[in-house]
N, C-alpha and C positions, 0 to 999 in steps of 0.2 A: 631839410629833406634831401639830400645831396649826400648822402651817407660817407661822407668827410668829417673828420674828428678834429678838430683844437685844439692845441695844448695850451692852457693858459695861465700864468702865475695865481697863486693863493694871494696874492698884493691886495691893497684895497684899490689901485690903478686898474689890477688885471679881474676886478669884479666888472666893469663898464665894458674891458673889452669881452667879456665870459657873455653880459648881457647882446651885447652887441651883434658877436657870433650866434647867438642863435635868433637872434632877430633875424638875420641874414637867411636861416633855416641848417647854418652848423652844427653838428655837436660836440660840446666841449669837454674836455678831460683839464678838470684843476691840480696841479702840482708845477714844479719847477726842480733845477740843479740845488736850487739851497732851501724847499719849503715840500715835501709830498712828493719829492720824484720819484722813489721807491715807491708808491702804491699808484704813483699816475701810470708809471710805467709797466706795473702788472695790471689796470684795468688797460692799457693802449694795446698790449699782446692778445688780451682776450679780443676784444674788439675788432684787430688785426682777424684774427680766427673763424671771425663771424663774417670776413668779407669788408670789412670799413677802411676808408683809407683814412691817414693819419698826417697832421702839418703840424709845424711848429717854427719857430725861430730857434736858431740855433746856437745864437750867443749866447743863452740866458739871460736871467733876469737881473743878472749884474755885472755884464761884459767881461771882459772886455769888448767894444764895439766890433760888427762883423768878424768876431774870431769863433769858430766853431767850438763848442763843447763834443763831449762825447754820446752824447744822449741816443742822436739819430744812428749812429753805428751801433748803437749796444742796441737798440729795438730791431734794428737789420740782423744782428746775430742771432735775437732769442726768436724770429718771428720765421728768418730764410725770405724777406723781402727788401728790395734791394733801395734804396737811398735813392731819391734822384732828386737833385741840387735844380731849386727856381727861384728867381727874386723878380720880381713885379717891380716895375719901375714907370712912373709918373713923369710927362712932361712936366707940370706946375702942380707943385706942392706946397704948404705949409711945415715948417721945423719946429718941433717943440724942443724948448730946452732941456730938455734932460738927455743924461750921460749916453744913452744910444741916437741923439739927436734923431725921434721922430718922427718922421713923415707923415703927414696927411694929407692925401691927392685933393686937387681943388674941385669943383662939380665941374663935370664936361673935360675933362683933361683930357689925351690921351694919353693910354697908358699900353704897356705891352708886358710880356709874360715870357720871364728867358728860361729855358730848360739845357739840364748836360747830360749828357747820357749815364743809365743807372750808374751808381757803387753797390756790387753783390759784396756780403760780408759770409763767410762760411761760419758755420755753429763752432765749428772747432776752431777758431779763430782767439791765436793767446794775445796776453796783452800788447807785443810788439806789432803786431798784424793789426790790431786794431785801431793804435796811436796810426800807422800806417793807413788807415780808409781815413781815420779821422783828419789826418792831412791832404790826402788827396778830396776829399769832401771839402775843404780848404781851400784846396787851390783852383777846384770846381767853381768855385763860389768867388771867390776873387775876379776870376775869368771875366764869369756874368756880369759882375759888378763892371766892370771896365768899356765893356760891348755896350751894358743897358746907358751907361752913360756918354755913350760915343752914338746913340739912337737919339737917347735925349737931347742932345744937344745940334744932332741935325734935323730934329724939327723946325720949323721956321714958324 
């Protein structure tokens, strides 16, 4: 009830996290970069339309790890809202082994929530311009990653 949308792979991994999110009280949109992104990404606009805001991870569902897809810049161009780069980061966590090694915050962790300020993308926005947000959305993201882990690690 937080009229926050999900985007969550068609995976039989990303059914637990689908369940999960709405346990939570999210709503989820099922697709990804290599399974329904084309139709996730037409109900994520409508959606967008009705006033909902929208998350996702942005590596996809088969990494490269922490490296940005295009996904969140192409919904910023078809929607005229702007991208704004957050990665949540846990004192003590658990790693699972797989290829995005991850994380699942321990009970009672602290944890904190980095923000950078919007990426606008324009509708008119051609493919150079876009590779272009999708980098800077990049190197947004790397940023936080650096800070969230320069927090983590002055916890005592």
């Amino acid at each position: 009830h937080k009229r926050i949308i999900v985007m969550v792979s068609r995976s039989f991994d990303g059914e637990y996290i689908a369940r999960t999110a709405q346990r939570l009280g999210f709503g989820v949109v099922r697709g990804s970069s290599t399974r329904g992104g084309s139709s996730a990404l037409a109900e994520m606009v409508e959606l967008m339309r009705e006033g909902l805001s929208m998350t996702f991870t942005v590596d996809g569902p088969n990494g490269p790890r922490y490296k940005a897809k295009r996904g969140a810049i192409t919904l910023a161009k078809k929607t005229g809202v702007p991208v704004v780069p957050m990665i949540i980061e846990a004192k003590n966590f658990w790693t699972i082994g797989s290829w995005d090694k991850l994380r699942i915050p321990k009970p009672f962790t602290p944890a904190k929530v980095f923000l950078a300020a919007p990426i606008f993308v324009s509708a008119e926005s051609d493919e150079n311009e876009l590779e272009n947000k999708r980098a800077e959305l990049q190197a947004k993201l790397d940023e936080l990653v650096k800070i969230a882990e320069q927090w983590r690690e002055s916890i005592k």
